[in-house]
C-alpha positions, -999 to +999 in steps of 0.1 A: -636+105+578-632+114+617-599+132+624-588+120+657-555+136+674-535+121+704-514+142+720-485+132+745-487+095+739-461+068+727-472+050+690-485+018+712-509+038+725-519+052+696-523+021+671-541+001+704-566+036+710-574+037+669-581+000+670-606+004+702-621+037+694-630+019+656-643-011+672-670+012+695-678+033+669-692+006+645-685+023+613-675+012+583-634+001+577-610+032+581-640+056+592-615+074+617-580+084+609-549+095+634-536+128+623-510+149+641-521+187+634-543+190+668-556+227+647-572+205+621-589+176+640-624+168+653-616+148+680-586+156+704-575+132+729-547+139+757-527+113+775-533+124+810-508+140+834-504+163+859-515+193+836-534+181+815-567+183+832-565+219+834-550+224+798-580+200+787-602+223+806-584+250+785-588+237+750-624+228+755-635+263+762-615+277+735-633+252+710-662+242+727-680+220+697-648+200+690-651+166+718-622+165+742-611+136+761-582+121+786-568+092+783-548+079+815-521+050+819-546+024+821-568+032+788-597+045+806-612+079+784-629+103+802-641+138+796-628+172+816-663+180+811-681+159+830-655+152+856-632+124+865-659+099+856-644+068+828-670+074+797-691+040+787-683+027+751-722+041+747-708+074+752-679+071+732-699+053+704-727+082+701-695+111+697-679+093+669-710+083+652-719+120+652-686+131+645-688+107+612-728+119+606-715+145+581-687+129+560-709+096+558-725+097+520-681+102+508-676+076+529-699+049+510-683+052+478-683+024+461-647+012+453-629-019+437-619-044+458-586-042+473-557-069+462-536-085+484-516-065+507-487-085+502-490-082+463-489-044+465-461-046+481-445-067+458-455-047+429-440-015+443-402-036+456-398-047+418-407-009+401-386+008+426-404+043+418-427+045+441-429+067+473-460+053+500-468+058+536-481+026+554-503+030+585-520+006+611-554+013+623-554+046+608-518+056+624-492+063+598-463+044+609-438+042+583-429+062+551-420+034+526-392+049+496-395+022+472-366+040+450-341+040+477-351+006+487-357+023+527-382+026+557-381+057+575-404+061+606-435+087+610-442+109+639-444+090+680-429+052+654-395+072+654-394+063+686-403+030+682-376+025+653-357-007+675-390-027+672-409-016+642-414-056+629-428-064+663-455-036+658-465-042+624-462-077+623-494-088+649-513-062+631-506-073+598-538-078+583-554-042+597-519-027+577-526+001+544-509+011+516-510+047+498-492+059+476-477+099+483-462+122+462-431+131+483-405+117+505-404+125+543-380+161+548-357+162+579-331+136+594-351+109+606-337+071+610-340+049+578-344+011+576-337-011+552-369-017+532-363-053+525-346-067+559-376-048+574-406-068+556-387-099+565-390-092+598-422-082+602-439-113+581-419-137+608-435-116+635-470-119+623-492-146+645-480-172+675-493-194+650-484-184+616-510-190+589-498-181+553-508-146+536-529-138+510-526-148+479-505-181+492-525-213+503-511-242+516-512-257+480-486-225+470-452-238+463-425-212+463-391-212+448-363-190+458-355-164+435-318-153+455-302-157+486-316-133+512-296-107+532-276-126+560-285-103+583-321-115+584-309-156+588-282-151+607-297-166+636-321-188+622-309-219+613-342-233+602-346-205+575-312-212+562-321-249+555-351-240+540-334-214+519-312-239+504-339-261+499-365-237+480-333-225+458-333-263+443-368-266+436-401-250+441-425-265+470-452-261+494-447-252+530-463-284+544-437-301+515-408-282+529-413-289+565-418-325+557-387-329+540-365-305+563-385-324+593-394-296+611-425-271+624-451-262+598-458-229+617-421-219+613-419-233+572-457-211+570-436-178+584-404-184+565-426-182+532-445-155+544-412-132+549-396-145+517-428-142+494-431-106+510-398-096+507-399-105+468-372-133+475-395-158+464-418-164+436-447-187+431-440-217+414-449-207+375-431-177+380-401-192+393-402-214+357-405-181+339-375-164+357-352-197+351-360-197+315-352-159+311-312-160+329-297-187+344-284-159+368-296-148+398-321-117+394-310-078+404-313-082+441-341-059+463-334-028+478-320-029+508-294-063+501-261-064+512-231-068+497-223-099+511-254-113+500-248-106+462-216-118+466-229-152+476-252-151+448-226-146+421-210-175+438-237-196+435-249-186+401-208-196+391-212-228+406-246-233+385-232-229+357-203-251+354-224-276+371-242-278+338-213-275+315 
C-alpha cells in the first residue's frame, strides 16, 4: 500500500486528491492510503503557498528518493523538481505505479468478499462494543465508538465537524470500515453516532437509489421512533415514520400510499435501515413476537425520543386490551 501525505490542506481536498490520484494510478481498490506522519510516507504532497516552493525544494534534497509534489488552489500537481510545469496524469500514473511496484504481491491477497457496508454498520450499532475508524478514499474521517454510541472527527474532518453528513454522504459507496483497538485520546468534538448516520444516508445521491442489501422489493417496518432532532424539519419523514411503525412496506408502497416522491421514500429508508431504526420485514415479525414494547433505543437517542416511545408502546397496549 502507497503512503501518501498532504500537508497544509483542508479534508475536501484531501478525500477529492485520494479519489484522483487512485483513479490515475490504475491499481487495484485502496492501493494508496492518506496518512498524516509526513516521516513515514512515500509520497508527500504540499498545498502550495508562498513558502512552500522553497520548503518543497528543501524536503526533496533532504530525501531525494521519496517523490515530492505541489498541489495549488486549482488542483493542478506539479513537481519543485522540474519547475512550475502541471505534471500529466502519465507522469503521475508512472510514480505511483512504482511507488506500489514493491508492496504489490501483499496487495493481491486473496480475501472474502466484503458484506454490505450498511450491514456492518448495523452489526456493530446493536453490539455496542466495538471501537472503528471509517475513512473515504483512503482518508480516515471519523473514529466511530460504537460503546458510547459517538462520532468523533480525525485529523483536517475536525474542521469539517458542521458538515460531516454532506461529506460522507455523496461518497457513500467508496466509504470503509475497520475495526481499532483504541478510542481517539485528546478533546476533540463528538457527534452523535446515530443522528449522524441519518444524516449522511439522506445526503447520499440527487437521486437516491436504495443501499445494499435493500431492493425495491425490501419492505421495512419501523422498529422505534427516531430522534426528533433528525425529523424535525421533514415533514415527509414524519409521515412515513408513522406509517412504517403500522406495518412493514416497500418504498415504492410507501410513497404510493403517502402520495409523494419515490426518491425522498428511497432516502428515508436508506437513513432509517442504516441507523438500525428499521428492520426488514421478517425481522420486524421476529421483534413483535419477542416484546410488544419498543426495543432499547440506539446510541445516540434522546430523551425525548424514548419518552415518545413509552407513550406509544402504552397506547399499544391498551389498544389490544
Amino acid at each position: 500500500m502507497v503512503r501518501v501525505a498532504i500537508v497544509g490542506s483542508d479534508v475536501q481536498t484531501e478525500v477529492a486528491l485520494m479519489r484522483r490520484l487512485q483513479r490515475i494510478a490504475a491499481l487495484p481498490a485502496d492501493s494508496l492510503t492518506l496518512i498524516h506522519n509526513p516521516d513515514g510516507c512515500d509520497l508527500l504532497v504540499l498545498q502550495e503557498a508562498s513558502t512552500t516552493r522553497v520548503a518543497g525544494a528543501r524536503l526533496a534534497q533532504e530525501r531525494p528518493a521519496r517523490p515530492l509534489w505541489l498541489i495549488d488552489a486549482g488542483g493542478r500537481l506539479s513537481d519543485p523538481r522540474q519547475g512550475a510545469a502541471p505534471l500529466h496524469e502519465q507522469a503521475i500514473r508512472e510514480v505511483l505505479q512504482a511507488l506500489h511496484a514493491p508492496h504489490a504481491q501483499a496487495d493481491v491477497a486473496p480475501s472474502a468478499p466484503a458484506r454490505p457496508f450498511a450491514e456492518q454498520l448495523r452489526e456493530h450499532l446493536q453490539a455496542r462494543r466495538t471501537q472503528a475508524v471509517l475513512s473515504l478514499d483512503g482518508v480516515d474521517v471519523l473514529h466511530l465508538d460504537f460503546v458510547a454510541g459517538q462520532a468523533v472527527p480525525l485529523h483536517s474532518a475536525r474542521q469539517a465537524v458542521d458538515n460531516v453528513p454532506g461529506l460522507l454522504g455523496p461518497g457513500f459507496d467508496r466509504l470503509v470500515l475497520r475495526e481499532v483497538a483504541f478510542a481517539p485520546a485528546g478533546q476533540a468534538p463528538r457527534l452523535a453516532l446515530t443522528p449522524l448516520l441519518w444524516q449522511t444516508a439522506l445526503r447520499m445521491r440527487m437521486v437516491p437509489k436504495l443501499i445494499a442489501p435493500l431492493t425495491e422489493t425490501t419492505a421495512l417496518r419501523m422498529r422505534q421512533w427516531p430522534d426528533f432532532r433528525v425529523l424535525a424539519h421533514r415533514h415527509d419523514d414524519f409521515r412515513l415514520c408513522s406509517l412504517l411503525l403500522k406495518q412493514a412496506m416497500t418504498a415504492t408502497e410507501a410513497a404510493a400510499q403517502l402520495d409523494m416522491d419515490p426518491g425522498a421514500a428511497r432516502a428515508f429508508f436508506n437513513a432509517a435501515y442504516l441507523s438500525g431504526h428499521a428492520v426488514l420485514e421478517g425481522e420486524a415479525d421476529a421483534l413483535g413476537a419477542a416484546t410488544a414494547d419498543a426495543p432499547p433505543p440506539p446510541p445516540g437517542t434522546s430523551p425525548l425520543a424514548r419518552l415518545w416511545q413509552r407513550l406509544r408502546g402504552s397506547a399499544r397496549r391498551r389498544a389490544g386490551d
